[in-house]
C-alpha positions in Angstrom: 113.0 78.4 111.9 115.1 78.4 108.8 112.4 77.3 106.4 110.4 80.3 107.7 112.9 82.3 107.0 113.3 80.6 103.3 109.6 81.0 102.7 109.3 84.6 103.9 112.4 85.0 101.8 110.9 83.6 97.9 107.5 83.0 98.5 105.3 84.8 100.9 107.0 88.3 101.9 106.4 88.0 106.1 107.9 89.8 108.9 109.7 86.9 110.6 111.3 89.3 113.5 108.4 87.6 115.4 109.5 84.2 115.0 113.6 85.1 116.1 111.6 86.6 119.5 109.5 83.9 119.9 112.2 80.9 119.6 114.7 83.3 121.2 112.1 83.3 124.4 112.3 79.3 124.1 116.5 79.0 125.2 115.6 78.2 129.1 113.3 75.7 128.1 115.5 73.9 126.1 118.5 74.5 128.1 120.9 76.4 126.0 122.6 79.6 126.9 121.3 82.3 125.1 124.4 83.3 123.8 124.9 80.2 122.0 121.3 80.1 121.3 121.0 83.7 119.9 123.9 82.9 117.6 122.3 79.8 116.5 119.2 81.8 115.5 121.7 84.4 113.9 123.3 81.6 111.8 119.5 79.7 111.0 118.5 83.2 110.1 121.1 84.4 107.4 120.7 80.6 105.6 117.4 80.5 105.1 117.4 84.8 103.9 120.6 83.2 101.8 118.4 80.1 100.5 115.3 81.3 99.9 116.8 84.9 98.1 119.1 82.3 95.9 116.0 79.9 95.2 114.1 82.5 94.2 117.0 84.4 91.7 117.7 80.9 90.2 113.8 80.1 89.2 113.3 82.9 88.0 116.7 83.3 86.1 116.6 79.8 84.5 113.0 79.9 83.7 112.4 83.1 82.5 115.5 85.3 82.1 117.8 82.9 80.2 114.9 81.4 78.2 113.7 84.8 77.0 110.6 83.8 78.9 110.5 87.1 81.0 107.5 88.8 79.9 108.5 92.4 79.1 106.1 94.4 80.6 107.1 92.8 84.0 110.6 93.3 83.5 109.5 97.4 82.6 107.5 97.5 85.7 110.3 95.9 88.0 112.9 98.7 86.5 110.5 101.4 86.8 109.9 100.6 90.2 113.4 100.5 91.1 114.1 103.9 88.9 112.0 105.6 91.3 113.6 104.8 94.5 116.6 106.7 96.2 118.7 103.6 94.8 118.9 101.9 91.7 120.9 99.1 92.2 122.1 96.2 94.3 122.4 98.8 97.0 118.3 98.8 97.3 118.2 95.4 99.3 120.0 97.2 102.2 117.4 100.1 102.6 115.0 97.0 102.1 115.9 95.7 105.3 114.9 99.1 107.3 111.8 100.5 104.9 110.4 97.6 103.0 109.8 98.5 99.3 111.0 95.9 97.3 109.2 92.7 97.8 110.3 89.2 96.4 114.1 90.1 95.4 115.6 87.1 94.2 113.2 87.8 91.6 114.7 91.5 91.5 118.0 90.5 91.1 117.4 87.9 88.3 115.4 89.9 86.3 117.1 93.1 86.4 120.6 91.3 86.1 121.6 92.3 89.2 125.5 90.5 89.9 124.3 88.1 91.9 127.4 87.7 94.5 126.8 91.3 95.5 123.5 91.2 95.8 123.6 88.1 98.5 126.9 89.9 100.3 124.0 92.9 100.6 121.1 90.3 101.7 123.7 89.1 104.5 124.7 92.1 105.6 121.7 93.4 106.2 120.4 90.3 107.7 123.2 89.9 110.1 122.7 93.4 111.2 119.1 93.3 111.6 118.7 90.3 113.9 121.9 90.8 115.5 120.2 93.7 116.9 117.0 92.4 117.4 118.6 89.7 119.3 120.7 91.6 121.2 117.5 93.8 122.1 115.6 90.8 123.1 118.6 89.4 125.0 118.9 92.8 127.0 115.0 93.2 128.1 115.6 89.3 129.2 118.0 90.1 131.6 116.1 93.4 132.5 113.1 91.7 132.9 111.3 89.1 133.9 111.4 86.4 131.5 107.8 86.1 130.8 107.3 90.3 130.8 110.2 90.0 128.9 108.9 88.3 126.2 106.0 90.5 125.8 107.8 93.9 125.6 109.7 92.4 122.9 107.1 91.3 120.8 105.2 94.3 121.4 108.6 96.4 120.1 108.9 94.0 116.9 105.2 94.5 116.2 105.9 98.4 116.7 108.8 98.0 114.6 106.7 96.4 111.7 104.3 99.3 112.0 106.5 102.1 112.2 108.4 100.0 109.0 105.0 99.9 106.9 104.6 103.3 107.7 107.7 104.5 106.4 107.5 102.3 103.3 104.4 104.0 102.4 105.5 107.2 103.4 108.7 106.2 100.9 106.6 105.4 98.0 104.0 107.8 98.3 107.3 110.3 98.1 108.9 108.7 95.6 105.9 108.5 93.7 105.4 112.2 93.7 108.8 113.2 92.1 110.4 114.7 96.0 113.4 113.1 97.3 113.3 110.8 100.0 114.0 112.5 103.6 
């Protein structure tokens, strides 16, 4: 589970939410009590946001920011995106967790100089927050539920949850885009 989260976190922007309900659903199996399983997931989680975020900021920053390698019209497109959203900043990767509109952002954070120790106390936050709830959710329809319903109304809420975060990023942008302010 970490290295999906350190993939979806530098290479390939996923939805891993699926992944925390699916090996969440595996703790009888295995014999673990979910508590201690759920924080286990919680800690596998926030490394491999932590690792792939910082893998990503360092390529980019030592191959193309510090070498003057960073093509320029990238770097224009990158701030200009970020100009038009509600936040400017470091601050961005927090709404990022709710309405996804900033994909890859180690590379964000490298190229627009973002201070780096901010930025990851942001990426952990947010993490931590996010699939703590997710996992308490999932731990709550468990008990509510039988175990094999369970796991199907969770998945089914993360799937809405993608959707209804989609929707909002486009809703977002298309806002954004048009000079109004966020709702």
């Amino acid at each position: 589970m970490y290295l999906i989260f350190v993939v979806a976190a530098a290479v390939i922007p996923t939805r891993p939410e699926a992944f925390v309900v699916g090996f969440f659903s595996l703790y009888s199996a295995i014999g673990i009590p979910p508590v201690l399983w759920a924080a286990a997931l919680l800690g596998m989680a926030l490394a491999g946001e932590a690792t792939g975020n910082s893998l990503l900021y360092f390529a980019v920053n030592r191959a193309l920011v510090r070498t003057g390698r960073m093509p320029k019209r990238i770097e224009t497109l990158m701030r200009r995106w970020t100009n038009f959203l509600i936040l400017h900043d470091e601050r961005i990767i927090l709404l990022n967790r709710v309405i996804p509109v900033v994909p890859f952002i180690g590379a964000f954070i490298a190229a627009l100089k973002w201070s780096y120790p901010k930025s990851l106390a942001y990426i952990l936050i947010g993490a931590a927050v996010k699939y703590s709830a997710l996992l308490l959710l999932v731990g709550a329809i468990g008990v509510t539920y039988d175990p094999s319903i369970a796991t199907w109304i969770t998945l089914s809420l993360v799937l809405g949850l993608v959707v209804v975060s989609a929707i909002g990023s486009l809703v977002f942008r298309k806002r954004v885009a048009r000079g109004k302010p966020p709702a």
